[in-house]
ZADOBA-465497 format. One record per residue (C-alpha): residue number from 1; x negated, y, z negated. Coordinates in nm, 2 decimals, always signed. Each point is the difference from the previous one (the first is absolute). Example, Ala and Ser with C-alpha at 12.3 -4.5 7.8 and 13.67 -1.06 7.14 Angstrom:
BEGIN
{rec 1; {-1.23; -0.45; -0.78}};
{rec 2; {-0.14; +0.34; +0.07}};
end
This chain:
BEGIN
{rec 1; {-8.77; +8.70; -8.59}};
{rec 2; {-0.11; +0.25; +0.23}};
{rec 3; {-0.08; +0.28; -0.31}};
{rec 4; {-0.19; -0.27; -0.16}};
{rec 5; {-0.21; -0.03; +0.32}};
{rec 6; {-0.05; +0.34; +0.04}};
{rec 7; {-0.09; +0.07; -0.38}};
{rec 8; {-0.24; -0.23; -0.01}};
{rec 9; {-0.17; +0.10; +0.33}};
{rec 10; {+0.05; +0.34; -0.15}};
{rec 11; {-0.22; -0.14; -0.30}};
{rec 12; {-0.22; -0.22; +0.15}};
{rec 13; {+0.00; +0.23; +0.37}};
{rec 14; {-0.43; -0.11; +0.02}};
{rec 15; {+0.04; -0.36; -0.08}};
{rec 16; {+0.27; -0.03; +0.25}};
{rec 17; {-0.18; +0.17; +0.25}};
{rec 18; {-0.26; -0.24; -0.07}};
{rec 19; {+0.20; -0.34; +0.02}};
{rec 20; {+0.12; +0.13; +0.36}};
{rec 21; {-0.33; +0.08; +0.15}};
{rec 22; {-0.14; -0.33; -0.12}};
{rec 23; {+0.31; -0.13; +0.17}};
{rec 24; {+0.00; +0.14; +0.34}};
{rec 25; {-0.40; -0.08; -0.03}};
{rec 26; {+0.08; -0.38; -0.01}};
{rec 27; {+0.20; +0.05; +0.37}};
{rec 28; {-0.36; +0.08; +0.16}};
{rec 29; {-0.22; -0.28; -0.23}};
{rec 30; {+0.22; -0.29; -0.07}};
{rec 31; {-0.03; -0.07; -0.34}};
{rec 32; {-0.24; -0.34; -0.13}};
{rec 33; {-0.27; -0.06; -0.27}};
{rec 34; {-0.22; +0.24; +0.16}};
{rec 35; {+0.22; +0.28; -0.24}};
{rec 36; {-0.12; -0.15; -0.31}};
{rec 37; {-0.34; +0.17; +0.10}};
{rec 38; {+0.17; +0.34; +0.03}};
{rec 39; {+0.10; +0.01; -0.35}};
{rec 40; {-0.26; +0.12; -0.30}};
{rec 41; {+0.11; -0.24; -0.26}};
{rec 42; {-0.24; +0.20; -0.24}};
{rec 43; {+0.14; +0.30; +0.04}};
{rec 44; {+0.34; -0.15; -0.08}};
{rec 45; {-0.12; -0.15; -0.29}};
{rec 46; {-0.16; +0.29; -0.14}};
{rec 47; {+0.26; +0.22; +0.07}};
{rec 48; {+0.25; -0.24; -0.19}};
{rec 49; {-0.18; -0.01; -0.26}};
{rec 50; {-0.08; +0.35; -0.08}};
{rec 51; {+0.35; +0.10; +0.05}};
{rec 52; {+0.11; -0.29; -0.27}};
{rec 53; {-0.30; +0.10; -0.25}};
{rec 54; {+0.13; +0.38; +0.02}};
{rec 55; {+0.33; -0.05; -0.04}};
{rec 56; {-0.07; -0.17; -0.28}};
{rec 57; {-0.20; +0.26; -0.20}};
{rec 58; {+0.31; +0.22; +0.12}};
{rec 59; {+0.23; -0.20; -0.18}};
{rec 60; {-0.15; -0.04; -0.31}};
{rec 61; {-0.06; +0.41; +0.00}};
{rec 62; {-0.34; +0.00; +0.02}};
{rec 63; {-0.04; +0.33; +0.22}};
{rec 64; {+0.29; +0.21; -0.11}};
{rec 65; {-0.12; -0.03; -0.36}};
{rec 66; {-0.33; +0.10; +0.10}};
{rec 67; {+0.14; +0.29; +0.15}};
{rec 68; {+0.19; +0.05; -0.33}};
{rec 69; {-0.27; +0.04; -0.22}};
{rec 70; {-0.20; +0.23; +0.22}};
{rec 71; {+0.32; +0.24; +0.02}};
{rec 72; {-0.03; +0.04; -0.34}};
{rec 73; {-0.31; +0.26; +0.05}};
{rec 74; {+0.21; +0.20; +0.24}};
{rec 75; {+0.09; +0.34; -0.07}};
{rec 76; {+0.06; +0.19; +0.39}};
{rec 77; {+0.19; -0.06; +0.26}};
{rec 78; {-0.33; +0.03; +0.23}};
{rec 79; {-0.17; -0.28; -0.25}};
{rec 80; {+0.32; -0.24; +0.00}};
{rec 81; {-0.03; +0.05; +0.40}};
{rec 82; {-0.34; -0.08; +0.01}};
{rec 83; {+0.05; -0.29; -0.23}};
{rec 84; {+0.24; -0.17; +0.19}};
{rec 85; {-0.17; +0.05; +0.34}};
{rec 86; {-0.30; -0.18; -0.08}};
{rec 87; {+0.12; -0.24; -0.20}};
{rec 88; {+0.13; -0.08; +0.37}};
{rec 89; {-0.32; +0.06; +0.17}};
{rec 90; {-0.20; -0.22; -0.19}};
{rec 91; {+0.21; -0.24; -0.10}};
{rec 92; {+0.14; -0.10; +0.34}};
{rec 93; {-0.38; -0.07; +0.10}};
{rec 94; {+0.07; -0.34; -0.21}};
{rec 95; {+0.36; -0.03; -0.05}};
{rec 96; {+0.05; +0.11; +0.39}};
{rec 97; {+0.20; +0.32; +0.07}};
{rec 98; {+0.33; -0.09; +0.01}};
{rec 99; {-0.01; -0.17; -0.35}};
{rec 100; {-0.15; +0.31; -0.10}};
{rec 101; {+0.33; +0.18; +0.11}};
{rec 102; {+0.21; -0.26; -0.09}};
{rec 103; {-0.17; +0.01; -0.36}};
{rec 104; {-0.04; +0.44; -0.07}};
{rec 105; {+0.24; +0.15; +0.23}};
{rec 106; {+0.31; -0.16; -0.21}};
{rec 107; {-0.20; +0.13; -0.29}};
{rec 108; {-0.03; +0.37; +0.13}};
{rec 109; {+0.37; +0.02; +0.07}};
{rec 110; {+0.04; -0.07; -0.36}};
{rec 111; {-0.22; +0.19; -0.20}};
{rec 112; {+0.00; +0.31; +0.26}};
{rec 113; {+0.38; -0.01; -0.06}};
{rec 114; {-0.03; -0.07; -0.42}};
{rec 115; {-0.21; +0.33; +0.02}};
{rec 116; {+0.22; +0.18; +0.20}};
{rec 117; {-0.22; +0.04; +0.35}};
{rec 118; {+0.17; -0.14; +0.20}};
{rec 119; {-0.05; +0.28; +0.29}};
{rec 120; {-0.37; -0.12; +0.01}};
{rec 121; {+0.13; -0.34; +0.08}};
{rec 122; {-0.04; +0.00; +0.36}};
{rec 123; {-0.38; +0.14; +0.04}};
{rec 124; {-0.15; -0.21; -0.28}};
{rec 125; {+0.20; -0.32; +0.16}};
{rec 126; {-0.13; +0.08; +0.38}};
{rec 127; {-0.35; +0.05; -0.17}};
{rec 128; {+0.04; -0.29; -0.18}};
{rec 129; {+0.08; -0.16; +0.28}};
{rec 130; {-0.34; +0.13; +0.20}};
{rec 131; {-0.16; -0.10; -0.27}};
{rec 132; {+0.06; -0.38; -0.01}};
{rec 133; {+0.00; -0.04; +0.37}};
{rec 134; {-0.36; +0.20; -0.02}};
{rec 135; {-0.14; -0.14; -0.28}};
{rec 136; {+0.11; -0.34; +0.12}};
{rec 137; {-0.24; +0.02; +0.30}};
{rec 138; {-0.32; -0.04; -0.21}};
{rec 139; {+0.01; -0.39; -0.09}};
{rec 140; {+0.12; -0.27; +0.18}};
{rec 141; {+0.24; -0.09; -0.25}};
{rec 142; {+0.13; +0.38; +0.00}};
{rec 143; {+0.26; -0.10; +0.32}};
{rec 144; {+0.11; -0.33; +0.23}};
{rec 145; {-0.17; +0.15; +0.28}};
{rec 146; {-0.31; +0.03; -0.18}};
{rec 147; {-0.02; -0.36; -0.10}};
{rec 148; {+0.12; -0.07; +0.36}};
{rec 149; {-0.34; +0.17; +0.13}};
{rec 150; {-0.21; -0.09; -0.28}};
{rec 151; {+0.11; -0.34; +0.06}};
{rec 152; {-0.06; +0.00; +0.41}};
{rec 153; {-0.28; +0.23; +0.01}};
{rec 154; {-0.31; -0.17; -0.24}};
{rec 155; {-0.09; +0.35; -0.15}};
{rec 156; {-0.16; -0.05; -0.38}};
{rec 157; {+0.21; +0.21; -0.24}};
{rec 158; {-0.30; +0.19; -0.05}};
{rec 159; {+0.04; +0.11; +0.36}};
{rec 160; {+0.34; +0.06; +0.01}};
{rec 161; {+0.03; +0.24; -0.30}};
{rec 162; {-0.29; +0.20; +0.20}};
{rec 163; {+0.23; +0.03; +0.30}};
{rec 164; {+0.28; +0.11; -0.19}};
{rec 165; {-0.16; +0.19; -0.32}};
{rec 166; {-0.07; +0.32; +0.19}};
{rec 167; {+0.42; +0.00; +0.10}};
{rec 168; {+0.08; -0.07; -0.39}};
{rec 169; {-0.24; +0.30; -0.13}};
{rec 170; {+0.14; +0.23; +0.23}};
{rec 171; {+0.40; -0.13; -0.08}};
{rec 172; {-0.10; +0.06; -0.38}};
{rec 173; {-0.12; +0.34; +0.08}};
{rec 174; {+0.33; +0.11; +0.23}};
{rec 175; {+0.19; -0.17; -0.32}};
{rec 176; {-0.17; +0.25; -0.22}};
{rec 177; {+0.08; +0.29; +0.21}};
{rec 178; {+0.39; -0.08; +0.10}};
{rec 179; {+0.03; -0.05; -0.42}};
{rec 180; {-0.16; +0.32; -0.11}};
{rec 181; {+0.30; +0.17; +0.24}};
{rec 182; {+0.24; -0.14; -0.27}};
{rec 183; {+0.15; +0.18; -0.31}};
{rec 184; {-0.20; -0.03; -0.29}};
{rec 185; {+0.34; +0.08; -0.16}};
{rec 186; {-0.04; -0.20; -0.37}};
{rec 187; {+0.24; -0.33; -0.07}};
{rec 188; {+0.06; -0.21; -0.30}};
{rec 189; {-0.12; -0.36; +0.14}};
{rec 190; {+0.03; -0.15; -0.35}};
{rec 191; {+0.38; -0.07; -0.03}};
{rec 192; {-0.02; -0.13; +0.34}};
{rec 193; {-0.31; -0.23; -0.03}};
{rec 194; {+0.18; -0.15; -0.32}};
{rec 195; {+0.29; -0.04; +0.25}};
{rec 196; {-0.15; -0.16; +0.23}};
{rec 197; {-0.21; -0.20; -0.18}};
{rec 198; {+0.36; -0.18; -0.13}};
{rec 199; {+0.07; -0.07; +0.34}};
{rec 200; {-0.33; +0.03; +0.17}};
{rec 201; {+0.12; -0.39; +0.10}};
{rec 202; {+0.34; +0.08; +0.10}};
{rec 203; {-0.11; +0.29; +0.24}};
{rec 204; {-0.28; -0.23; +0.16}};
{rec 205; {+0.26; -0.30; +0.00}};
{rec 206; {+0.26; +0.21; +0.14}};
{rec 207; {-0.22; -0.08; +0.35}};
{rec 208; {-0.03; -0.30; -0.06}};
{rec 209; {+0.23; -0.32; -0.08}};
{rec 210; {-0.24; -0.22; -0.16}};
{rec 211; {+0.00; +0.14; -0.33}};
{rec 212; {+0.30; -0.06; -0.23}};
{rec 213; {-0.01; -0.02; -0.42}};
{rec 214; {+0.02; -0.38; -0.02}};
{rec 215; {-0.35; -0.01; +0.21}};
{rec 216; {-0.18; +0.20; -0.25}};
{rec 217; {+0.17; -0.16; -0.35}};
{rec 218; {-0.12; -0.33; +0.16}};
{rec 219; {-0.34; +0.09; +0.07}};
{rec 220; {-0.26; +0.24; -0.17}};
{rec 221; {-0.12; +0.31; +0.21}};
{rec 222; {-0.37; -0.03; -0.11}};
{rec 223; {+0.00; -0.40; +0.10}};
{rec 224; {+0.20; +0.16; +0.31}};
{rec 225; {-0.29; +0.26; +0.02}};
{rec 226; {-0.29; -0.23; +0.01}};
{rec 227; {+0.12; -0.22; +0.22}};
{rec 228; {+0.07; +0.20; +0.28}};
{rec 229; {-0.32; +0.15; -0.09}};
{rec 230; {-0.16; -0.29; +0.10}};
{rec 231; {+0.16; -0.08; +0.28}};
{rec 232; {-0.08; +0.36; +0.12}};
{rec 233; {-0.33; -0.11; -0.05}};
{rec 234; {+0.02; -0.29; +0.22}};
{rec 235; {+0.12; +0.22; +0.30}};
{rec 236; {-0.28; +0.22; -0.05}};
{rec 237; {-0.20; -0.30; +0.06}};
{rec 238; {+0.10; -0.11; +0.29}};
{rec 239; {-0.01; +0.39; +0.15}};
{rec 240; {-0.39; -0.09; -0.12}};
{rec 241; {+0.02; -0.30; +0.21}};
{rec 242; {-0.11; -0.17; -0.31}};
{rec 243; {+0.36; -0.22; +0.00}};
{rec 244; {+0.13; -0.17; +0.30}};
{rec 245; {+0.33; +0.13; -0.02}};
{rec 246; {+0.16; -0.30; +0.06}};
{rec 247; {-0.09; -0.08; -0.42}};
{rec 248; {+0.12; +0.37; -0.06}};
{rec 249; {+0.35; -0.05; +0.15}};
{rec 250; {+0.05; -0.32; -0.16}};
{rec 251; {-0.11; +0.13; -0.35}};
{rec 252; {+0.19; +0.36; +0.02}};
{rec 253; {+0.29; -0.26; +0.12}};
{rec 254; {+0.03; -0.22; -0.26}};
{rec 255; {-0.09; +0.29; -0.25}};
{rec 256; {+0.29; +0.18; +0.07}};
{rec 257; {+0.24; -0.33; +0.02}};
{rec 258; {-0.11; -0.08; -0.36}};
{rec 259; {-0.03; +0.38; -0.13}};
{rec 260; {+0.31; +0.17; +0.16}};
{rec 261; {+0.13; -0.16; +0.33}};
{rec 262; {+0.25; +0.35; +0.01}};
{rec 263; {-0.30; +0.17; +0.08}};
{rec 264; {+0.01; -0.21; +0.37}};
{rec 265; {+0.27; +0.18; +0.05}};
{rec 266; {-0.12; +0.36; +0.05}};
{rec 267; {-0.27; -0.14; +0.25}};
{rec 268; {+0.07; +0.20; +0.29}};
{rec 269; {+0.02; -0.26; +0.24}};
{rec 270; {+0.10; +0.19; +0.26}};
{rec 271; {-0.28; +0.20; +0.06}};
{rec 272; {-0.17; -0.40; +0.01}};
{rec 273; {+0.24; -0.01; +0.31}};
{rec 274; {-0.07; +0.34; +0.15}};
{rec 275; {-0.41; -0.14; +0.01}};
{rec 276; {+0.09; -0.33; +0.14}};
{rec 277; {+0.20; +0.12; +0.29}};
{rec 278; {-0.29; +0.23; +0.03}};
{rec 279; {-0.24; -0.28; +0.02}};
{rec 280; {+0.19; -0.15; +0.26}};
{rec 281; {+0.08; +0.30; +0.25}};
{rec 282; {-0.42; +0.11; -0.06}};
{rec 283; {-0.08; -0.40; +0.08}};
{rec 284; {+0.25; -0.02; +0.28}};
{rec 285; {-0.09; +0.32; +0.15}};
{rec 286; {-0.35; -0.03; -0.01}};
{rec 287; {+0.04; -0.33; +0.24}};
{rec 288; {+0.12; +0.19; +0.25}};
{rec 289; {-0.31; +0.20; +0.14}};
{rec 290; {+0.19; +0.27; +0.15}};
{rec 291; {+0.17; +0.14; -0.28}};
{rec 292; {-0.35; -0.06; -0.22}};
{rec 293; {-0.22; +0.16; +0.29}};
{rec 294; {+0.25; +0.32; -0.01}};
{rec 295; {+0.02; +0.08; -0.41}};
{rec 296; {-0.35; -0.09; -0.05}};
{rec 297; {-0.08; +0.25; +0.27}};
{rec 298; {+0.22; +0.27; -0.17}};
{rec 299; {-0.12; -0.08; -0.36}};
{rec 300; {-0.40; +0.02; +0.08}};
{rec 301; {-0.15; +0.33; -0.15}};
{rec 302; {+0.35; +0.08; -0.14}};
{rec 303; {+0.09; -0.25; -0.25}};
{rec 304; {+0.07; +0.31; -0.26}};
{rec 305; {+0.19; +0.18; +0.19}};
{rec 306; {+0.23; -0.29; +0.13}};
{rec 307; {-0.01; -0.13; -0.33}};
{rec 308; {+0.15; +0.33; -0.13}};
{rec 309; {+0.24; +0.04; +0.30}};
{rec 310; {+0.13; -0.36; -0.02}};
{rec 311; {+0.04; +0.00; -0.38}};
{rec 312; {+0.24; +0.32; +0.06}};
{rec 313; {+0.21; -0.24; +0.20}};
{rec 314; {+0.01; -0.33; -0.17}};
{rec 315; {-0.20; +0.09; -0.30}};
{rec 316; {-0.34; -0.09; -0.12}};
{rec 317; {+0.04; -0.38; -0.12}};
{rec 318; {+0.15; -0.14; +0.35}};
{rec 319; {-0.23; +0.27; +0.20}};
{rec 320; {-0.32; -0.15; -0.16}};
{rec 321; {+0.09; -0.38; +0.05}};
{rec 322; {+0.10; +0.13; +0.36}};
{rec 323; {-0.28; +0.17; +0.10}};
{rec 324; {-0.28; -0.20; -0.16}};
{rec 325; {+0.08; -0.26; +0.27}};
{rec 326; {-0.17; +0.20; +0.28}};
{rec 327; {-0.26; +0.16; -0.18}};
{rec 328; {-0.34; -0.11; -0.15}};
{rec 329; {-0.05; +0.37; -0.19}};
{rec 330; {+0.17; -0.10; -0.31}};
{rec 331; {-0.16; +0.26; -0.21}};
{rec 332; {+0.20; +0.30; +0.23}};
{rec 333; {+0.28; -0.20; +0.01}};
{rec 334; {+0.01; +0.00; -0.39}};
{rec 335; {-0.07; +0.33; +0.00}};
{rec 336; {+0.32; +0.11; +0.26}};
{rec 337; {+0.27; -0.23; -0.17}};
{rec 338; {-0.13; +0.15; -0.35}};
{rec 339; {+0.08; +0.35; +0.12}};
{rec 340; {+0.30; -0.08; +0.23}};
{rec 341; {+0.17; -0.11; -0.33}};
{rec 342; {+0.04; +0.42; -0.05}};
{rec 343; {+0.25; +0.16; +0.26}};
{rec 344; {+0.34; -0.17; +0.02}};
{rec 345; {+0.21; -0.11; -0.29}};
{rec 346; {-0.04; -0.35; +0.20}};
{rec 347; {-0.40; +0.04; +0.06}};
{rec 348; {-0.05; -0.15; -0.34}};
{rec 349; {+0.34; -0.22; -0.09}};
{rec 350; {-0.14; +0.05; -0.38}};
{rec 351; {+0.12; +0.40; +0.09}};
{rec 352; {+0.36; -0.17; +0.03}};
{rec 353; {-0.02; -0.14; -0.37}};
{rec 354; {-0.03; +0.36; -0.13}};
{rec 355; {+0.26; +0.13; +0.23}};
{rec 356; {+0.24; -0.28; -0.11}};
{rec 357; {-0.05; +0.08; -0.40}};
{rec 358; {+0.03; +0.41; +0.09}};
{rec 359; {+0.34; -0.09; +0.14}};
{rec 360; {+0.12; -0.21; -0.23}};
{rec 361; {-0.05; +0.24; -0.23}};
{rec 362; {+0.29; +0.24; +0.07}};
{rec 363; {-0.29; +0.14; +0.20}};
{rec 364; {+0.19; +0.20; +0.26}};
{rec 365; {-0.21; +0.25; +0.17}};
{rec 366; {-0.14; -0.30; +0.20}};
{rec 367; {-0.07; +0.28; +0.30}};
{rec 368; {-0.26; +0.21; -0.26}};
{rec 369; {-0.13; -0.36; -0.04}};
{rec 370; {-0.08; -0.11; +0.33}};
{rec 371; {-0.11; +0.37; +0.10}};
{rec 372; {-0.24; +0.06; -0.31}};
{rec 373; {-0.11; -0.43; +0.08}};
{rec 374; {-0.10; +0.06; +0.34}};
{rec 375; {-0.14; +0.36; -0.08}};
{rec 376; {-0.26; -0.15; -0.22}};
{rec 377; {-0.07; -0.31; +0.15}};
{rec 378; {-0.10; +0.24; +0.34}};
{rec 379; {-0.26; +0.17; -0.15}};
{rec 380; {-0.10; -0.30; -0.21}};
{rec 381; {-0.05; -0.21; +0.34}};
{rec 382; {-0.17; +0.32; +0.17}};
{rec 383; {-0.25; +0.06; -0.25}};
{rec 384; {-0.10; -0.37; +0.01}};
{rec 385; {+0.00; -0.06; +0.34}};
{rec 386; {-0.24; +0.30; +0.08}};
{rec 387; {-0.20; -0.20; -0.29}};
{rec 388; {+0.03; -0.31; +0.24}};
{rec 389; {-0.10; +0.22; +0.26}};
{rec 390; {-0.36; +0.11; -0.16}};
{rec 391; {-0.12; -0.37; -0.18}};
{rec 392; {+0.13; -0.26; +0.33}};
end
């Protein structure tokens, strides 16, 4: 019983952390109805939604064939490198980052290893791991906390791709430069993209449990396809504010109930759970004028620099939700949880996915990892802060 606690707390350490600070909160402000006003039901929503929508398209292979058909005009190491990493950076800035790991990094491991490079493994997965975290931060869609300050802070999306586009340009650039360092030793990609395109399914569905063979005899991918297609569509809508997303939620719902209710299944509701404690510590915190007095006082003319700092510690989805309660500079703010996802494996928990599938992998040198990992992410996060520096 105990290692079953401890394994999950082990897996879930943020959400946890979460659940107890919302607890102890409700010892200083009783809880009542009031908390129903704490909670951004919209964000939920959206957030549910997305993650069922993208889990979909993973299931059906949708990005790992896509991937499998570019691979086919590979012929260097430095070019399948490049390919890989931004496929990641600028596919997690609509699939969100860590479906974009969950989705290539498998993918890498397999045709890196069919092609026999295996010792370029861990710098194309840590820049693939930059990648989607940095591409991520240029749509609202690209990462929870994102959505979260999208969501809270009224910005047009016109607005907040101006904010962040400068950040992107320069991460594309860095990209570049950390890939031109790699081998442009020549591989054979084709026996491997055959490969993989055989079990381009079973390598994406090998992360997740929705997908199994009587799903897809039962239904056809391309009515699979444009459904979720459309129900993409509909959350893009209500990111538009052009759909309450009360008629979103109910549609993606029963889309997914009549299309594949397996797909429900993936949902990670747990990161639902991390934001609602983290409504409810914010909301309960906030009522007591003392404790909002003090953080708003710390946060004023520093929101990017606590942003970063606090990210380091807790990461960058909890650090935005608990920061945004005490501040009305949303724009910083989005700016300082973007960059605190580089740092710490834990800054980002997306950085964990890739770590997970590098060890699983009969990876072993985990300490090269986690040294060549926080190597790059140091000068990534330097570079771009001094950038935050010159445009705030």
């Amino acid at each position: 019983m105990f290692t079953k606690v401890k394994d999950f707390f082990k897996k879930e350490t943020v959400c946890c952390i979460a659940f107890l600070l919302a607890v102890v909160s409700m010892f200083f402000i009783p809880p009542s109805v009031n908390y129903f006003s704490y909670i951004d039901f919209r964000v939920l929503a959206l957030l549910f939604s997305l993650m069922a929508v993208v889990r979909g398209f993973s299931s059906i292979g949708v990005f790992t064939r896509l991937g499998t058909l570019l691979l086919h005009k590979v012929h260097s190491l430095r070019t399948l490198a490049a390919l890989f990493v931004f496929l990641c950076f600028f596919f997690s800035m609509l699939i969100t980052n860590d479906v974009a790991l969950i989705t290539f990094v498998p993918f890498t491991i397999l045709v890196l290893s069919m092609a026999d490079q295996r010792q370029a493994l861990i710098p194309v997965i840590v820049l693939e791991t930059i990648a989607a975290n940095l591409g991520s931060m240029l749509t609202p869609l690209g990462n929870p906390q994102n959505l979260y300050l999208y969501t809270i802070s009224g910005l047009s999306i016109g607005a907040f791709v101006r904010i962040m586009l400068p950040y992107s340009f320069v991460s594309a650039i860095l990209l570049l430069i950390f890939i031109l360092f790699l081998p442009k030793d020549t591989v054979s990609t084709a026996t491997a993209a055959n490969t993989a395109n055989s079990t381009n399914t079973v390598t994406a569905s090998n992360t997740s449990n929705v997908i199994c063979e009587a799903v897809k005899a039962r239904k056809n991918p391309r009515i699979l396809f444009t459904a979720y297609l459309i129900l993409f569509l509909l959350c893009l809508l209500t990111v538009l504010h052009i759909l309450p997303y009360q008629i979103m939620f109910l549609l993606v719902l029963t889309g997914f109930l009549l299309l594949d209710y397996r797909v429900l299944k993936d949902v990670d509701y747990f990161l639902l759970l991390t934001f609602l404690c983290f409504f409810i510590f914010i909301g309960n915190m906030k009522q007591i004028s003392l404790v909002h007095e003090l953080i708003s006082k710390l946060l004023v003319h520093h929101e990017v620099l606590m942003g970063i700092g606090a990210s380091q510690i807790i990461s960058n989805v909890p650090a935005a939700i608990l920061l945004s309660g005490f501040t009305d500079d949303y724009s910083a703010l989005l700016i300082g949880v973007n960059l605190g996802g580089l740092g710490t494996l834990i800054a980002s928990l997306a950085s964990l996915i890739s770590f997970k599938f590098y060890t699983n992998s009969n990876g072993n040198d985990t300490r090269r990892f986690l040294g060549i990992f926080t190597l790059y992410n140091v000068i990534f996060l330097g570079v771009l802060f001094v950038l935050s520096l010159i445009l705030c």
